[in-house]
Structures are given as C-alpha cells and as structure tokens.
C-alpha positions as CSV (number, residue, x, y, z in Angstrom):
1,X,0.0,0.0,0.0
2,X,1.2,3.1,-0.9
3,X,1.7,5.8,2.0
4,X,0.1,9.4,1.6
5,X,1.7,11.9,-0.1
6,X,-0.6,14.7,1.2
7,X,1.7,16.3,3.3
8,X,3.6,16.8,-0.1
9,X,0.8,18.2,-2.2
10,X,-0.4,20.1,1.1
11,X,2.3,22.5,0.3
12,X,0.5,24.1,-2.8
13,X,-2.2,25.1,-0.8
14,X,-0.1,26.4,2.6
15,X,-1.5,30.3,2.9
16,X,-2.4,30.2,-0.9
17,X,-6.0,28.9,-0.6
18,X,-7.7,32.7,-1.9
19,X,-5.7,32.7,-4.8
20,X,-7.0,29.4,-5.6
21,X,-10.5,29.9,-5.0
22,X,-10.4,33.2,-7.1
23,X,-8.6,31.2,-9.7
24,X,-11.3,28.6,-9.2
25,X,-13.8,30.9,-9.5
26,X,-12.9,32.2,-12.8
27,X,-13.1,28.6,-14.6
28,X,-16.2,28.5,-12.9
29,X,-17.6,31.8,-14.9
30,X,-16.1,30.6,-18.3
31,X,-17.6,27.4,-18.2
32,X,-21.0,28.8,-17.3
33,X,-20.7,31.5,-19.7
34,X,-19.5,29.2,-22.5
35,X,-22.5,27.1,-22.2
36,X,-24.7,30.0,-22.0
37,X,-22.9,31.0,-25.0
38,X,-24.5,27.8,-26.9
39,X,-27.9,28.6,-25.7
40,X,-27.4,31.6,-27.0
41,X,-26.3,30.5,-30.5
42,X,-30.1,28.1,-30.4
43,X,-31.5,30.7,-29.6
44,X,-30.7,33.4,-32.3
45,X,-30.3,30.0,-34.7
46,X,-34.4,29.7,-34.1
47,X,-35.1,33.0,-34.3
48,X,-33.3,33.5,-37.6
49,X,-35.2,30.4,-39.0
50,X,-38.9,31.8,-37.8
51,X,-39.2,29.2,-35.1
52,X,-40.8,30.5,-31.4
53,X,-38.4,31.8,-29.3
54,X,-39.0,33.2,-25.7
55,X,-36.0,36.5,-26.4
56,X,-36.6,38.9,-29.0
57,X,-33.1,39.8,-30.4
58,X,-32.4,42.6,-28.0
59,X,-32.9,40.8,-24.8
60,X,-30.9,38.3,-26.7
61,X,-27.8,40.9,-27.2
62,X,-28.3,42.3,-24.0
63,X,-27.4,38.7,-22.9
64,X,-24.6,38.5,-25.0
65,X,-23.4,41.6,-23.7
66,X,-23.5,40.4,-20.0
67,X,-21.5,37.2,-20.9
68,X,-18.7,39.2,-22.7
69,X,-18.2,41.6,-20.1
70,X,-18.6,38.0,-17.4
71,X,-15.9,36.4,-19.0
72,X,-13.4,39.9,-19.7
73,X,-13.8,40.2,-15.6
74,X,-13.4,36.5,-14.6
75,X,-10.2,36.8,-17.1
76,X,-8.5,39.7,-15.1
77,X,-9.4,37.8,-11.9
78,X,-7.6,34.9,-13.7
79,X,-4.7,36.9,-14.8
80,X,-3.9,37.9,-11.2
81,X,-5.1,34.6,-9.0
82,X,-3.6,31.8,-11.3
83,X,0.1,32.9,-11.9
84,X,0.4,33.4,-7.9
85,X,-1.5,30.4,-6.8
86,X,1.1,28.6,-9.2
87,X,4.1,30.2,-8.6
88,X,3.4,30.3,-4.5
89,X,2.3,26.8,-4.5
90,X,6.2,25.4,-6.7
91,X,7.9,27.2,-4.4
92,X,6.4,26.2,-1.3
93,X,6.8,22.7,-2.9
94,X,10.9,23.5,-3.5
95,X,11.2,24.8,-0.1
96,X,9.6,22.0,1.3
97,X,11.6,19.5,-0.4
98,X,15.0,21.2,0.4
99,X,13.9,21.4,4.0
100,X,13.3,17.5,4.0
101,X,17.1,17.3,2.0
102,X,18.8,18.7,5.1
103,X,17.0,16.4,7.6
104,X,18.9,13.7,6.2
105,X,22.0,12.1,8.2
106,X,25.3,13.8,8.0
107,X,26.9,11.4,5.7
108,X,23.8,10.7,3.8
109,X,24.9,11.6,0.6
110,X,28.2,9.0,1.0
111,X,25.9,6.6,-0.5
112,X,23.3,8.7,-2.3
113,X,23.2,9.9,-5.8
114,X,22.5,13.7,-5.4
115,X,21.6,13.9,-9.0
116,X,18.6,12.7,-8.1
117,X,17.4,15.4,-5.8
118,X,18.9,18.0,-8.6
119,X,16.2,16.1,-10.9
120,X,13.5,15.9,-8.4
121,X,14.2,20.1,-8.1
122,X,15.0,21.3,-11.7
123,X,12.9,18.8,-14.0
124,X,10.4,17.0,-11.9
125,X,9.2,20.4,-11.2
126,X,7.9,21.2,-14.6
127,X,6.4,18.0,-14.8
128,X,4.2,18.5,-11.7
129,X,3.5,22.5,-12.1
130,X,1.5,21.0,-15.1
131,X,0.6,18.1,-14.3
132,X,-0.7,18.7,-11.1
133,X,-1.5,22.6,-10.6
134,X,-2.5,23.6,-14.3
135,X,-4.1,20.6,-14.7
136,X,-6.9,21.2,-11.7
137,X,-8.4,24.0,-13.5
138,X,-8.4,22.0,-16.7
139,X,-10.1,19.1,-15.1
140,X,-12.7,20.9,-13.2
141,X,-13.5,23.2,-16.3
142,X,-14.1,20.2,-18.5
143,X,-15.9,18.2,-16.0
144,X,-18.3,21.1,-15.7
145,X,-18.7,21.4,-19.4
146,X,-19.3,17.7,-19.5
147,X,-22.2,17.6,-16.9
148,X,-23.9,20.7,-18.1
149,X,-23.5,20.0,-21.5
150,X,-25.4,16.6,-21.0
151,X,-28.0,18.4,-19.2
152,X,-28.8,20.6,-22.2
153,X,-28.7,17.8,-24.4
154,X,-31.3,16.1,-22.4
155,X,-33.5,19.2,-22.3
156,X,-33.6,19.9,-26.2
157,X,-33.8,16.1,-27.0
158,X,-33.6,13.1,-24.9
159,X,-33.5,10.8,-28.2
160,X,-30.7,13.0,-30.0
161,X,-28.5,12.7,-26.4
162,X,-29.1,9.1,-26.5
163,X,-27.8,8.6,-29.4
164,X,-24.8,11.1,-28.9
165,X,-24.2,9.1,-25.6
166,X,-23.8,6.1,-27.7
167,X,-21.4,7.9,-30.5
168,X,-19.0,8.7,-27.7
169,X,-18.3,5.5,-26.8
170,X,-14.9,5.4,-29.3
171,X,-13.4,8.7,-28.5
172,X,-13.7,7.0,-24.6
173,X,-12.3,4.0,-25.7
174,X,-9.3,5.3,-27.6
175,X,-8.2,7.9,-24.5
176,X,-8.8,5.3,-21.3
177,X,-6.5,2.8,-23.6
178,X,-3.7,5.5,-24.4
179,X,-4.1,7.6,-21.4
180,X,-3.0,4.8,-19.1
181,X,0.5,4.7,-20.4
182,X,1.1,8.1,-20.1
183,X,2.1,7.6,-16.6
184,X,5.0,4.8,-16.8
185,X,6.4,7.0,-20.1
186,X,6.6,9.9,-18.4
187,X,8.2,8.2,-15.0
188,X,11.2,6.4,-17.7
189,X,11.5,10.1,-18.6
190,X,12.2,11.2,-15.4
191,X,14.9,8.6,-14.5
192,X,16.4,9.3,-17.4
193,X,17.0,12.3,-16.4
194,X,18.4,12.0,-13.8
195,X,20.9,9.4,-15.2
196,X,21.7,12.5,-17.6
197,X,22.1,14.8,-14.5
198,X,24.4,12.5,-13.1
199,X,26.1,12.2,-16.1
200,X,27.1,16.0,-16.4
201,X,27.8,16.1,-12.6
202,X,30.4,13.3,-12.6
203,X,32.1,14.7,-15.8
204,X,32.2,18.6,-14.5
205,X,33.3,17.3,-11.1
206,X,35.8,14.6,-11.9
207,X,37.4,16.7,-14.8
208,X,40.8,17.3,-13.6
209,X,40.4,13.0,-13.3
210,X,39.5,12.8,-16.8
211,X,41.8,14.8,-18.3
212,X,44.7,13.3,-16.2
213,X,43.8,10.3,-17.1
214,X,42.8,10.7,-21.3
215,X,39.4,9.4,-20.9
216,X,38.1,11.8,-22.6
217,X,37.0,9.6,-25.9
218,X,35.2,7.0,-23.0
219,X,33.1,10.1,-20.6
220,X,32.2,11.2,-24.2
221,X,31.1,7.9,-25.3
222,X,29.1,7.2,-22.4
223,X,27.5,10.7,-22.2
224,X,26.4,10.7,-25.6
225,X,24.9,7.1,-24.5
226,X,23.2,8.8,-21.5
227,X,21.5,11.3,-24.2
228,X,20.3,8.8,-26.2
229,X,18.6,6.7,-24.1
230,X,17.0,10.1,-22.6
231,X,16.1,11.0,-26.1
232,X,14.8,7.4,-26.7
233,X,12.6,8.1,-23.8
234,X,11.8,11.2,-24.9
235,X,10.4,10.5,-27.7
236,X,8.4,7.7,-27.3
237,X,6.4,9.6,-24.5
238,X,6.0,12.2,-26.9
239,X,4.5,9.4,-29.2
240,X,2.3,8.3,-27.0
241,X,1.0,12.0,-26.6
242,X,0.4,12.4,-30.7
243,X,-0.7,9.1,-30.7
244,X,-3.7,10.3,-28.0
245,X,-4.6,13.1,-29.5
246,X,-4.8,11.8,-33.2
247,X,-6.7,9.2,-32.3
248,X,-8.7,11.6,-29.9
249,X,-9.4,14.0,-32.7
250,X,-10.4,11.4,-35.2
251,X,-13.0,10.1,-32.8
252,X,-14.4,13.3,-32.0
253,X,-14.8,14.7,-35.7
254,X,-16.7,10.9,-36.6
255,X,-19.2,11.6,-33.4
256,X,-19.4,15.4,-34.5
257,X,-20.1,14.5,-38.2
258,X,-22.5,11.2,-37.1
259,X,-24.5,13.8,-35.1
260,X,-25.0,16.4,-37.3
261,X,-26.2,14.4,-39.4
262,X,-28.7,12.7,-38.1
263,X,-29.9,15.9,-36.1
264,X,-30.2,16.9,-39.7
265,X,-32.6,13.8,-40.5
266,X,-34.5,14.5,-37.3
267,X,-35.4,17.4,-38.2
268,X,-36.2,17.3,-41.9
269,X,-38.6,14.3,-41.0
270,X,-40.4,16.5,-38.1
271,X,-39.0,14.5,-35.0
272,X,-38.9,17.6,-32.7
273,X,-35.8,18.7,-33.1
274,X,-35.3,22.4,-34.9
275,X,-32.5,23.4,-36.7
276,X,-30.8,25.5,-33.4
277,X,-31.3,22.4,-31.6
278,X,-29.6,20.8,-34.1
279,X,-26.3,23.6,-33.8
280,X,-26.8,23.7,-30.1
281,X,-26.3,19.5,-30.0
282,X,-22.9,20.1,-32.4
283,X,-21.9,22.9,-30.2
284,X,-22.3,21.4,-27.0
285,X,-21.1,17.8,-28.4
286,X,-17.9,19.7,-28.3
287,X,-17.7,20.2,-24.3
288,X,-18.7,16.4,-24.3
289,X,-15.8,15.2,-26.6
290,X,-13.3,17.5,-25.1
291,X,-13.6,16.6,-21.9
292,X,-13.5,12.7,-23.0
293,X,-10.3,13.6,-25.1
294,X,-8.8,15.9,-22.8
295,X,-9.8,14.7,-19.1
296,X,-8.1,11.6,-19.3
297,X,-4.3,13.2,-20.4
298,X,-4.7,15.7,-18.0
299,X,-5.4,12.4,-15.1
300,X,-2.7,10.8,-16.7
301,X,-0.4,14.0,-16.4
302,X,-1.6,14.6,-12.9
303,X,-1.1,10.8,-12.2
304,X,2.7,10.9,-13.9
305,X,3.1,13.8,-11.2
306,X,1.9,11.9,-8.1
307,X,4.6,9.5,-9.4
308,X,6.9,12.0,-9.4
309,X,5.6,13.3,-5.9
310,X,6.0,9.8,-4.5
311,X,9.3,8.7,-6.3
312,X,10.7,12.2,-4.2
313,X,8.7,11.4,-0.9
314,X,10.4,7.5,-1.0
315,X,14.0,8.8,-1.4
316,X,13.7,11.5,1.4
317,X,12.3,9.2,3.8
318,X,15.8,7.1,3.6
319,X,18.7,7.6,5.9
320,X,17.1,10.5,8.1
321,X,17.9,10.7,11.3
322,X,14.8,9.8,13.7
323,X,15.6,12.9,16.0
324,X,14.4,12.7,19.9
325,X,13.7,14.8,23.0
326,X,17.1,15.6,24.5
327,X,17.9,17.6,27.2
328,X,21.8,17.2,26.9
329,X,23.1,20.9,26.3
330,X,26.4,20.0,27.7
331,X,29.0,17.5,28.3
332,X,30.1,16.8,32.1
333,X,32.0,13.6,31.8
334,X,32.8,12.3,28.2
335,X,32.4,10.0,25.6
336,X,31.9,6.7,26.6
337,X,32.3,3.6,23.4
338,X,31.3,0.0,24.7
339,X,31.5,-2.7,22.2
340,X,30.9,-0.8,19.4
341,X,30.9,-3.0,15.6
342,X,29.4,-1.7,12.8
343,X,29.5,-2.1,8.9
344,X,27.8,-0.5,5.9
345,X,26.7,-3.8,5.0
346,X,25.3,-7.0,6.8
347,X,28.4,-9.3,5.5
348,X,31.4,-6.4,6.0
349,X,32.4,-5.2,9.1
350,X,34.7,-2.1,9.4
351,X,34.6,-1.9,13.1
352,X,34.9,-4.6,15.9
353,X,34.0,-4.5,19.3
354,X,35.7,-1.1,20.1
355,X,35.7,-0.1,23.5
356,X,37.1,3.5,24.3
357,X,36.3,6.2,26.7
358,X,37.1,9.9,25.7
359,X,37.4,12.0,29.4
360,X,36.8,16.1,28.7
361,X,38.9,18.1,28.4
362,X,42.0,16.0,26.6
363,X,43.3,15.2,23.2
364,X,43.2,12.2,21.5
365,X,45.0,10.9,18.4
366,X,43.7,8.3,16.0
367,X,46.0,6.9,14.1
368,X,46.4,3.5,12.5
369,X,46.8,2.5,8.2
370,X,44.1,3.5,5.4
371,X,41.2,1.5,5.8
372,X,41.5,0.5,9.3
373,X,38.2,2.4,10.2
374,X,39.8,5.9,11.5
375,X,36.8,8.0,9.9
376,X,34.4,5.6,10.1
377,X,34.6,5.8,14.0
378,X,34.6,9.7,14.0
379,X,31.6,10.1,11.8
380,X,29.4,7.2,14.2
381,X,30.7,10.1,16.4
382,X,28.7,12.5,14.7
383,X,25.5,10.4,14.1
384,X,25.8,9.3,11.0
385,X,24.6,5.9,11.3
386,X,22.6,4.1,13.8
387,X,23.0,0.8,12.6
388,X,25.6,-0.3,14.6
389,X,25.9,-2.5,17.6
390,X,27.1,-1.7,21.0
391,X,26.6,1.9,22.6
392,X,28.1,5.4,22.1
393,X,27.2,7.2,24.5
394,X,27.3,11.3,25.8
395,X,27.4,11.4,29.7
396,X,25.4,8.3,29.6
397,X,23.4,9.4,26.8
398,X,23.1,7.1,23.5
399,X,23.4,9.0,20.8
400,X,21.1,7.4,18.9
401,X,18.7,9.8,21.6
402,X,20.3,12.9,21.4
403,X,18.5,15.3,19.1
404,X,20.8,16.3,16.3
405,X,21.0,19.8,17.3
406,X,21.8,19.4,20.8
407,X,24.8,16.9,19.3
408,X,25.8,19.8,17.1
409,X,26.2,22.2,19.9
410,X,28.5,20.1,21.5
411,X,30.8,18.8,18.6
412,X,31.7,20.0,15.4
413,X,33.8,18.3,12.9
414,X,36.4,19.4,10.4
415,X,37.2,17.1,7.5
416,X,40.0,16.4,4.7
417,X,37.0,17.0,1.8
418,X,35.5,20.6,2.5
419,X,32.7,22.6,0.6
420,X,33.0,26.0,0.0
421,X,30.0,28.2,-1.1
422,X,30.2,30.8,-3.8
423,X,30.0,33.7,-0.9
424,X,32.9,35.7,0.8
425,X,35.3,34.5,3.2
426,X,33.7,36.1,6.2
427,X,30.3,33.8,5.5
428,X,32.7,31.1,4.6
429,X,34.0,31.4,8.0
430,X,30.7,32.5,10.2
431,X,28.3,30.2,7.9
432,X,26.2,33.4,7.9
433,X,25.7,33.0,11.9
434,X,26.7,36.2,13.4
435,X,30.0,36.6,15.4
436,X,32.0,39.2,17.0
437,X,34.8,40.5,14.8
438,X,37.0,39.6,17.4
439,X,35.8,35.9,17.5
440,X,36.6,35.7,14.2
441,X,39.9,37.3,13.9
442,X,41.2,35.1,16.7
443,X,39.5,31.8,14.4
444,X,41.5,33.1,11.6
445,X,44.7,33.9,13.2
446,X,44.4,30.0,14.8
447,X,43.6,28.7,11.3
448,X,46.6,30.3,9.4
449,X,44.2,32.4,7.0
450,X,45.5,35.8,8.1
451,X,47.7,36.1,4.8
452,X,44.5,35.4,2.6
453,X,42.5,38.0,4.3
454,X,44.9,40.7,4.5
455,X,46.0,39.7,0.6
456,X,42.0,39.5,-0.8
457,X,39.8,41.0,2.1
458,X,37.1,39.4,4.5
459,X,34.9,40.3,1.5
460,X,36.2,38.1,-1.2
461,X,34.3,35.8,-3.2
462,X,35.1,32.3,-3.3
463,X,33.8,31.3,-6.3
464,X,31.9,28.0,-7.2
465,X,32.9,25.4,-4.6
466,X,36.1,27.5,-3.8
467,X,37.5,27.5,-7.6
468,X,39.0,31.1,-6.5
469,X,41.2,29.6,-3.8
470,X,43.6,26.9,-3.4
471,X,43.3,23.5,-1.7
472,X,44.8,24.5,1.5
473,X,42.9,28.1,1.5
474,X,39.7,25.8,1.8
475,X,40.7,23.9,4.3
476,X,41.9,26.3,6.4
477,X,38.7,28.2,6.3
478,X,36.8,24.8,7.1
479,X,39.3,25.5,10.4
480,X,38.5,28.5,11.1
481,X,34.6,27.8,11.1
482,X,35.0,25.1,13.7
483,X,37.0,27.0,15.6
484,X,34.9,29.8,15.4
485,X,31.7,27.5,16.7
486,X,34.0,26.6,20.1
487,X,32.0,23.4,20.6
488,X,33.6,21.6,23.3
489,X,34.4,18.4,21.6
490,X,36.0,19.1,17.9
491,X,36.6,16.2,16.0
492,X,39.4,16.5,13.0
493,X,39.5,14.3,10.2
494,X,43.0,14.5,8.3
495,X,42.3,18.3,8.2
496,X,45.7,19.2,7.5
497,X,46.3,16.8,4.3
498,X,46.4,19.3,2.1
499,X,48.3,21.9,3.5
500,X,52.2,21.8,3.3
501,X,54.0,21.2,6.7
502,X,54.6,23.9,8.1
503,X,51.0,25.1,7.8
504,X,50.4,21.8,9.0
505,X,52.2,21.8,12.2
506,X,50.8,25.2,12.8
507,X,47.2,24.6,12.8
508,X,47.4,21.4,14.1
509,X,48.9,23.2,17.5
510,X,46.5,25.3,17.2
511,X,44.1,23.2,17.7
512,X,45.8,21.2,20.7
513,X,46.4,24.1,22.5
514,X,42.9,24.8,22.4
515,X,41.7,25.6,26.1
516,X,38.5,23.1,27.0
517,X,37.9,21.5,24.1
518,X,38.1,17.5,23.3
519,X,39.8,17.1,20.6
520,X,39.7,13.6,18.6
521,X,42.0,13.6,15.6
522,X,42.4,10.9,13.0
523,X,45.7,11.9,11.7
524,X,48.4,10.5,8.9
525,X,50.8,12.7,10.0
526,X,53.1,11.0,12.6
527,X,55.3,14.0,14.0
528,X,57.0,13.5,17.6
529,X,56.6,17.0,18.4
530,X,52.9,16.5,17.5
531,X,52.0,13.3,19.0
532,X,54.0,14.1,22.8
533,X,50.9,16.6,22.9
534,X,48.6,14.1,23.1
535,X,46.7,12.5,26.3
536,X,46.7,9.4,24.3
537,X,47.2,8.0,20.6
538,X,44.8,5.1,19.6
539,X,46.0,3.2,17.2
540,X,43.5,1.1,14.9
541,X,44.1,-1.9,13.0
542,X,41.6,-3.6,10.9
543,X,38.7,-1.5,12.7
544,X,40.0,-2.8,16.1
545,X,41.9,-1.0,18.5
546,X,45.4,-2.6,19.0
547,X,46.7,-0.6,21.4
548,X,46.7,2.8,23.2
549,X,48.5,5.2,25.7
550,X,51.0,8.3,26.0
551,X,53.6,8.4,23.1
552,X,56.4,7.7,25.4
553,X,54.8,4.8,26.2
554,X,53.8,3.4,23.2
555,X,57.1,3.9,21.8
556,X,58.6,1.9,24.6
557,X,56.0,-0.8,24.0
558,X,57.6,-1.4,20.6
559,X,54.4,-2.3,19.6
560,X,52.3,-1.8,16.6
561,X,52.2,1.9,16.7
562,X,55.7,1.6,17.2
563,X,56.2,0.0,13.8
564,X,54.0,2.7,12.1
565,X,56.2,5.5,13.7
566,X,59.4,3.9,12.9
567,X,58.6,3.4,8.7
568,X,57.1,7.5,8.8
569,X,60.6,8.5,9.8
C-alpha cells in the first residue's frame, strides 16, 4: 500500500488557498458562460429560421453583452489569481523538499546519488506545475462542461443525447486505452534524467580526473549514450502524446459529423428537433468530446506527477535521522564507546568490538593505516549511522537519543573534503551566523588564513565550490569555522592533508592548545613534536583498536604503533 503523499501536495495550498478559490472561481464563470454561450447561438439560430423563441433579439444581445463583459472580468481575476497560486504553490513545494534534504543524516549523501534530488528540483518540477496545478483547472472546467453540457442535451432532446451518448463511446475507448501509459512513459523520462544529471555532474566534477587520465574519448562515449537513451525516452512519451490526441481527434470529428447528421434527418422528418437544436447538440457535443479527449491526459499527467511526488517522498524518507527529545546541552564527563561493531553492510564489518572512553577536556589521536576504520569511527561520532551495535554514549546518553541539534552544539567536525560556497570568506568562516569580529579574527589567526585576508579581504568571493582559492585556503577556512563555533568536543578528520608542513604543524597546534575542548584527531601525520601533545594515541588496526597510551609509552612498548612511527621517519 502506498503511504500518503498529502503532506507533499499540502504545500501548494499552505497560505495560498484565496488565490486558488479566485482562480477557481474564474473557470467556474467561463464554463458557465460558454454554455450560455451555446444557448445563445439556439436561440438566435431559431429566431433566424422563424421558429418561437421566448427573447426577442435585444434581450438576446443584452445577454450576450452580459457574458462578454462576465468572461473579460473572470479573465482579469484569472490573470492575477492563477500565476500566484502557481508560482506560490512550486515554491512552497521547493522549499519543502530542500527542508526534508537537510534532515537527512550527516553522511547521507556518501551513498546517495545527489543527482537525483537535482532532478527531483530542476525537471520533476515542470512536470508537476503541469501536471498537477495547471491541470486542476483543466479538469474541473471540462468536467463542468461535460455535466452541463449533457443536461442541455437532455433538455432539447432526450433521443438526440441518447444517441450522442452512444457515439461517444470510441473517443472513450481510444483515451482510457492511451491515457493509461502516459504515466509509466513519463516516469522512464524522469529517471532518465536524472541518469543524464548525473552524467554531467560526474564529468564537471571529476574533470581534472579525466583529463589526467585521457578518458576523454570514454566520458564522451558514455555521455552521448546517456543522451540517447533520454532521447529514446523522450520520444516515445511524446508518441504516445500524438498518438492520443490523433486518435482523440479522429473520434471526435466521426461523433461530430455522425450527429450532425442525423440531427439533420431529425429534423427534416419532423422528430422535434429544430435546426438550433440541431447547432446547439454540435456545439455542445464539443464540451462532451473535449472533456473525453482531454480529461483523461490531463489524469494521466496529474497521475505521472503523483509518481513524481512519490518517487521524491520514497528517497527523502531514507537515511534521516529519527531525531528525539534531549535535554543534553552540555557535556560533564565524556564519551563513553562499549563494544561498538558496525559495517555499511550486513556481510562487512569495518569496526569490531571497540571499547574507548574519551574524558573532557584532553586530546586524543587516531592513528592506524588507510582503511583500518579511522573515519568511520569519528563520523558514528557525529550520528551518521545508527546501525551499529554496542553503545556510544554522551554522559550516559546514546546518541542514537540525542537530538541532532543538541549533538551539534556540543561537537563539530572538520574534514579532509571541504565545501565552499560561492560567498565571501567572512560567510565562509561564520556560515552566515553572526559573530563578534573579534571571535573571528582570533578563528582566523588560529587557522593560518590571516595572509589570505589581508591579501583578498574578509569580503572576497570564493567562487563556485572555492575554484578562486587553493586547496589549502579551503581547508583552512573549514578550520577557522569550527573554531569559530568553540564546541567543546572538535573532532578532525585529516584536516591538515592538504596543506604543506609547516602550515600543517601550525594549525594542528592550534588546535591542541585549544583551552576546554576535546579534541579527537584521526591523523596521517606521525610528528613527535605533535604526537607528545597528546593524552593518548589510539591506534586502529583492521577496525579494532590494538593498542593505546601516551607516546612515550607506546614507543617503549615497541608495539604496533611503534612500527608505524618507525617506517614515517
């Protein structure tokens, strides 16, 4: 069974509801006036032939004149109530969407594609503004044509709407068939692009890969095969939209000719039916086939959009954090690990019955080969999974219970791969939180970054993901944000990787000399001058802790870490 998506679609209606019912309003007024049109046309039809009328032809124009200027006003109410009801209703939608985005866990997108939530946001859109939101008015308009129209049929002629009845059967027939695929061509259309968008993400993003590497010929190759089989699908949901509509049309001009005609013969032979009834039945024929022809694409559109609603809803309800009451605003104690194992997967563990206690206040250093489950262990740190086993606990408290933001006030994180936004340095550095100057000045003096601000100004523009500044610019800002934040546990994943030594030492002082703060670095860099300035090194092998201690100590152990020291020399 398929779960609501209500609380999705709820957001086109959120504080928009008068623009809708003034845009409802007006296809209300059209569709009554445009069947009042066709009893107009009977009626000045009849009085042209000599038949008894109940208008003379200035009551009838006076009519006609009340309808234009109905339809001019219900236009201009139209004009102003549709565009905002649309355009309020995407963007609630968007900002709806991007809010559930950021629920998700901290790593979430490790193992996510993200071009499917560029997708959901940039082409999906389109899809559902027409599908869904245009589409209301064009379903409700026709239906109301539809029901009236039959009414007036049955009024003028119960046998000649009998018969029409039966006509319409084909034009049915041919749209219920068609219109059911519409859906599943326009959902292969919509994977398909976001294959594409994935396509041009990985070649923009890995380009200084490709090039490196002279794969040009094969990124080429397999983009032009993610074009085609958009295209492919492309065009054979476009197919099925001709193939509707011809066969629509085709349907409707039989009935409309098959009527005509024999409203003709009805009325030549004296069966009570005049020759306005006659024009009134082909005029109003029209808002029965229309709807037949045109209700069904428009479902099909809407239903292709609650497929695209749905397909969205599915992937946002995956790897979000279930976030709880918490009343933890501060860390007394420490961090407390007991038998802690976890793995992405069922069949592959990265971590093995780790068991660890971090005390406030001192530094730590992880340390151990690539792969041994050094990051994997600070981002469970950071609630990034809760599939593991054993506890992690704050002062007692699982993690797994402390709500994300009270986490977040307590830790921050700095890591080797940092994102920088196309804004200046300053709301690089603050994330557009508001410090004192002095606060930051003393986070950029610790980070190393005072030589870029005093060369380019607090004011400079990164540029797109930081393509104005070099890899160790980045990650010094990424730094200078944590520090900024003084959490009192800071957590460091190879932060200084990129920067050249002496940089390197410098920050990574810094940061041990902080005053209060935990500090849990996974480091490659195995300097003695470093390392002394630790309260302990752990040192992991194959996601199990081998040993740990004070560097003195572990050197005189001549253990494993000992080993890993001795080839870094």
């Amino acid at each position: 069974m398929k779960r609501n998506i209500r609380v999705y679609t709820k957001q086109f209606f959120k504080n928009n509801r008068i623009n809708f019912i003034l845009a409802f309003s007006e296809v209300m007024l059209v569709t009554i006036g445009m069947l009042t049109i066709s009893w107009l046309l009977q009626q000045v039809v009849d009085l042209i032939a000599g038949n008894n009328t109940r208008f003379s032809l200035s009551e009838l124009s006076i009519v006609a004149s009340i309808i234009f200027v109905g339809c001019v006003l219900s236009y201009l109410i139209s004009y102003e109530s549709k565009p905002r009801f649309i355009t309020k209703g995407i963007s609630q939608y968007k900002e709806f969407i991007f809010e559930k985005i950021t629920k998700k866990n901290i790593s979430a997108f490790v193992g996510e594609n993200s071009s499917k939530y560029i997708s959901s946001l940039t082409n999906d859109i389109q899809i559902i503004e027409k599908g869904y939101l245009f589409n209301i008015f064009d379903i409700v308009a026709n239906i109301i044509l539809f029901i009236g129209a039959l009414v007036m049929m049955f009024i003028y002629s119960p046998l000649l709407t009998a018969i029409a009845i039966g006509l319409t059967i084909l034009p049915i027939v041919c749209t219920v068939i068609i219109g059911g695929r519409m859906a599943k061509a326009e959902k292969v259309v919509s994977d398909q692009n976001e294959n594409y968008t994935g396509a041009i993400k990985d070649t923009l993003g890995g380009f200084s890969v490709i090039k490196a590497f002279k794969v040009e010929f094969e990124m080429i190759k397999n983009f032009k095969e993610n074009i085609k089989r958009l295209a492919n699908s492309q065009s054979k949901k476009y197919k099925m939209q001709i193939l509707m509509e011809m066969s629509g049309t085709l349907a409707s001009l039989l009935v409309q000719l098959g009527i005509f005609l024999i409203g003709a013969f009805l009325a030549i032979n004296g069966y009570g039916v005049t020759a306005g009834t006659t024009i009134i039945f082909v005029q109003l024929l029209n808002f029965v086939l229309n709807p037949i022809q045109n209700v069904p694409k428009a479902l099909a559109e809407r239903k292709a959009a609650r497929t695209l609603i749905e397909k969205i809803r599915d992937e946002l309800d995956q790897n979000v954090r279930e976030e709880k009451k918490s009343n933890l605003n501060k860390l007394v104690d420490g961090i407390n690990i007991k038998d802690l194992s976890f793995g992405y997967s069922s069949d592959k563990k990265i971590l093995h019955n780790i068991n660890f206690k971090f005390e406030l206040g001192k530094k730590y250093a992880i340390v151990g080969t690539s792969g041994s489950g050094k990051s994997t262990l600070l981002n469970l740190l950071m609630a990034s999974n809760d599939n593991y086993y054993g506890s992690i606990s704050y002062d007692g408290n699982e993690i797994k219970d402390i709500n994300s933001d009270n986490l977040y006030e307590i830790e921050s994180i700095i890591q080797q791969n940092v994102f920088i936004f196309n804004e200046s340095i300053k709301n690089n550095i603050t994330m557009f939180q508001d410090f004192s100057l002095d606060d930051i000045n003393k986070a950029i003096d610790m980070s190393g970054l005072r030589e870029l601000v005093n060369e380019k100004g607090l004011d400079y523009i990164c540029g797109e993901n930081g393509s104005g500044l070099s890899g160790g610019e980045k990650q010094r800002i990424s730094i200078a944000r944590c520090l900024l934040r003084k959490t009192q546990v800071l957590l460091v994943d190879e932060a200084t990787a990129s920067l050249d030594r002496e940089t390197a030492y410098q920050v990574s002082n810094s940061i041990l000399n902080l005053d209060d703060v935990t500090s849990i670095v996974v480091t490659h860099s195995l300097e003695e001058g470093l390392l002394k300035q630790y309260d302990e090194i752990i040192t992991l092998k194959n996601g199990a802790i081998i040993e740990h201690g004070a560097f003195n100590n572990l050197i005189n152990n001549k253990g494993y870490f000992y080993s890993l020291f001795t080839v870094s020399q």
